[in-house]
C-alpha positions in Angstrom: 23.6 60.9 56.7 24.1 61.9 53.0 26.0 65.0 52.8 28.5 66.5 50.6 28.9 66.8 46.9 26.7 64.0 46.7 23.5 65.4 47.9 20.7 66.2 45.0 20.3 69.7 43.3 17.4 72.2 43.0 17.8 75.3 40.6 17.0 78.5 42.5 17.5 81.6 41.1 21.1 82.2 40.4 22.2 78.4 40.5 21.5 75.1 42.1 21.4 74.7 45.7 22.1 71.2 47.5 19.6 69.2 50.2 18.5 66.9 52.0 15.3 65.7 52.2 14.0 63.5 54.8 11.0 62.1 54.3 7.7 62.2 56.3 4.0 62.4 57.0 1.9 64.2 54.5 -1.1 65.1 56.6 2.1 67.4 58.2 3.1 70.4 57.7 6.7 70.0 56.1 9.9 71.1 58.1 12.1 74.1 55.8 15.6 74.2 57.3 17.8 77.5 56.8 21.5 77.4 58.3 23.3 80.0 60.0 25.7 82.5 58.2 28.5 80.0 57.7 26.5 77.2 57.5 25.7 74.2 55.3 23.3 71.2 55.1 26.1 69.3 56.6 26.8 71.8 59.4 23.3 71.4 60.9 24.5 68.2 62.4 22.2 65.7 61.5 19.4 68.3 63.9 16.6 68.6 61.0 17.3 64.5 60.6 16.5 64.0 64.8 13.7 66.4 64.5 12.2 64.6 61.5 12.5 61.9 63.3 10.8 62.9 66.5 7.6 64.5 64.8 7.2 62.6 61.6 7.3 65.6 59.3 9.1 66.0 56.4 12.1 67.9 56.6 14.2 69.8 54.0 17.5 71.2 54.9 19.8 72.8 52.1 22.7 75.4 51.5 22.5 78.6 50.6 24.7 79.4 47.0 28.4 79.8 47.9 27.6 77.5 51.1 28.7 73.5 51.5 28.4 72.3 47.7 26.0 74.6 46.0 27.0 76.5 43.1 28.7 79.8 44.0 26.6 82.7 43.7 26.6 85.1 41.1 27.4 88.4 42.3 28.6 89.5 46.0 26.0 89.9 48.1 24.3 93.0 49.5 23.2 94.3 53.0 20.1 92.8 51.7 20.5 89.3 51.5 18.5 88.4 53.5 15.8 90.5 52.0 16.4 88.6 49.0 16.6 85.0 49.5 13.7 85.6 51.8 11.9 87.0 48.7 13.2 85.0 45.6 15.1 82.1 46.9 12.6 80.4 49.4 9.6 80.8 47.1 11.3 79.1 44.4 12.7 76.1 46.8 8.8 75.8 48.7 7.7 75.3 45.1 10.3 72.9 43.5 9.7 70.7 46.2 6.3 70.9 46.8 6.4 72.2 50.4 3.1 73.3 50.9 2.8 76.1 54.2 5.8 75.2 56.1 7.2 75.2 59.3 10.5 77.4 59.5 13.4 76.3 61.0 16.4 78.9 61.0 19.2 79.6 63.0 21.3 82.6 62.8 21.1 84.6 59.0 19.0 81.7 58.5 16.3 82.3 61.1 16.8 86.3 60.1 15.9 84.8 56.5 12.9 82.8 58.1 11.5 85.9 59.8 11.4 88.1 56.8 9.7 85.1 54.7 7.3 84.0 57.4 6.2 88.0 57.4 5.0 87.4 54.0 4.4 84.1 53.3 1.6 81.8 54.7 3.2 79.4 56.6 2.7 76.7 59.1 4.8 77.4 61.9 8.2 79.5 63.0 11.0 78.5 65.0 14.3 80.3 65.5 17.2 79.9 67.2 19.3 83.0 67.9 18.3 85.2 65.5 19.1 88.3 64.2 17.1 91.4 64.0 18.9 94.1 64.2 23.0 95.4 64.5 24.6 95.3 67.9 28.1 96.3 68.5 28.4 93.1 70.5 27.5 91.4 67.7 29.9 92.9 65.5 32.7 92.4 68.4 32.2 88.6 67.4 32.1 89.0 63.7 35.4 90.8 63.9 36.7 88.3 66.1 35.8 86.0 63.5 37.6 87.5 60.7 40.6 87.4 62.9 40.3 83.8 63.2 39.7 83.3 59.7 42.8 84.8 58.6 45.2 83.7 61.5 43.5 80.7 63.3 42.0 77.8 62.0 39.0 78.7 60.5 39.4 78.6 57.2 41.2 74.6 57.6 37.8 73.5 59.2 35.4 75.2 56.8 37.2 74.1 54.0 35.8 70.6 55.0 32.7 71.6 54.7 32.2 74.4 52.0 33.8 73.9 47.6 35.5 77.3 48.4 35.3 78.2 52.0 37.1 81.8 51.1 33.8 82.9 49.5 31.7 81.6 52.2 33.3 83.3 54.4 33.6 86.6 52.6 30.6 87.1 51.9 29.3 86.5 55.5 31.7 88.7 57.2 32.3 91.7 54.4 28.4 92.6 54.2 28.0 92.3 58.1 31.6 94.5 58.5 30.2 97.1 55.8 29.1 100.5 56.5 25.7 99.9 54.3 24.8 97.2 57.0 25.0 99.4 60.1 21.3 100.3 59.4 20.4 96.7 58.9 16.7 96.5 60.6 14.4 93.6 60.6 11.6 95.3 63.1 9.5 97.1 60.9 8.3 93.4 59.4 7.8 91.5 62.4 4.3 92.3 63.1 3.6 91.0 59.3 4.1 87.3 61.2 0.9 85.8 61.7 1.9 81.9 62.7 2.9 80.2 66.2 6.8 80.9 66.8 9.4 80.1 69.2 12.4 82.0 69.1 15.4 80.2 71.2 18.6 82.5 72.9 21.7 81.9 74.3 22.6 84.0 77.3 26.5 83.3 76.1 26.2 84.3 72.5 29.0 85.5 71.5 26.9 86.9 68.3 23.8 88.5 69.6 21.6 90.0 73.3 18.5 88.7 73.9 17.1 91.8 72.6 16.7 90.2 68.8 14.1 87.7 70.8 12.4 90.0 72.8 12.0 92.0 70.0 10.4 89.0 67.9 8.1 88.6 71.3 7.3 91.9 70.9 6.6 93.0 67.8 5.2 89.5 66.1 1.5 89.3 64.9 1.3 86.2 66.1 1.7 84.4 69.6 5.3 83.9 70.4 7.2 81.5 73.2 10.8 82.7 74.0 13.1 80.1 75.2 16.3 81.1 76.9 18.7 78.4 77.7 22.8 78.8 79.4 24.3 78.0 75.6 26.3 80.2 72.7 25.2 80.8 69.8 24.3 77.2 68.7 21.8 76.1 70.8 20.3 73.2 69.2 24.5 71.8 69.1 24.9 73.1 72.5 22.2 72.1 74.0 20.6 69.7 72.1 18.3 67.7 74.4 16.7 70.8 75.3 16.5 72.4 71.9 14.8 69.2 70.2 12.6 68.4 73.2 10.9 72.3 72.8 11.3 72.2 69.0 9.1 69.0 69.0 6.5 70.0 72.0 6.2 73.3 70.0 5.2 71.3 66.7 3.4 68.9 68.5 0.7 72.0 69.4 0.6 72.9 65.4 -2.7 73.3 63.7 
């Protein structure tokens, strides 16, 4: 798989971002990739390549700014980032390359990010795996852990083979989540703005998040939702990837 500093570059607001386009049927609706919160292109693991595969859709996978080997981004970011690369970021990347209504594919901050643009965009499809909707101190038990890890582990050795500076990747993941402006963090209030099919996918052993965040998507979606809950951590599409893919592609397979 191509990854690293040789991947293509899209301008987005506030820099270029790499990808990775795989490509696929055009009668489809094209698969939009968003990695979790210390993630990359490269860190999905070839999954958006296999699901590609599987369907015969396009899929785009690419890193946020600061993440893998797009540019850094300008400014530290806020307790709304999500808000806005939900808002500014995606739009700009679903035009540039031409990916009319698609299906969202996030995990972590990235399927947090998917939610808040698939509640008010029109897209295709949703599918997230372990994602965020609101703060839980047993979330925040990992993210501290993870700083500690970072700073006296090996962390910061592994990520630094897969992000151009993986000290601002890492900063500004764990400072906005650690800050006191986050604590109200709350993604509820636009949930019922999603109108599209989704399938939201838990862990029972994530370390980062309860299955609250998917019952809550259940709950509170416009749309028809299917939760899946599988014996996994917070990666489930790594952790249990057989299982991930084969729902991921029976889910797009009953797409309009």
């Amino acid at each position: 798989m191509n990854t690293g500093p040789g991947l293509p570059t899209v301008e987005v607001p506030g820099g270029r971002v790499e990808y990775d386009d795989v490509p696929g049927g055009p009668a489809l609706a094209p698969l939009l990739f968003l990695h979790e919160g210390l993630g990359s292109v490269g860190l999905w693991r070839g999954f958006h390549r296999r699901v590609a595969a599987a369907t015969g859709r396009r899929a785009v996978a690419y890193s946020r700014l600061g993440h893998g080997f797009s540019d850094l981004p300008p400014r530290k970011r806020t307790a709304r980032f999500a808000h806005e690369e939900a808002e500014t970021v995606v739009p700009a990347l679903v035009a540039a390359l031409g990916l009319e209504r698609p299906v969202l594919v996030g995990h972590s901050d990235g399927a947090s990010i998917a939610l808040l643009h698939a509640a008010a965009a029109d897209v295709t499809g949703l599918v997230v795996l372990a994602p965020h909707v609101l703060v839980e101190e047993h979330g925040l038990a990992g993210i501290r852990q993870a700083r500690r890890t970072f700073a006296e582990g090996d962390l910061r050795r592994r990520m630094a083979r897969h992000h151009c500076d993986p000290d601002v990747t890492f900063r500004h993941w764990n400072d906005v989540w650690l800050s006191v402006e986050f604590r109200d963090w709350d993604l509820r209030p636009a949930l019922p703005g999603i109108r599209c099919p989704t399938l939201a996918v838990q862990g029972t052993a994530d370390e980062y998040g309860t299955a609250v965040h998917v019952e809550e998507v259940r709950t509170r979606a416009g749309g028809p939702v299917e939760v899946l809950m599988l014996d996994c951590g917070h990666a489930p599409h790594l952790e249990r990837p057989d299982d991930v893919e084969a729902a991921v592609t029976a889910f797009l397979r009953g797409l309009p």
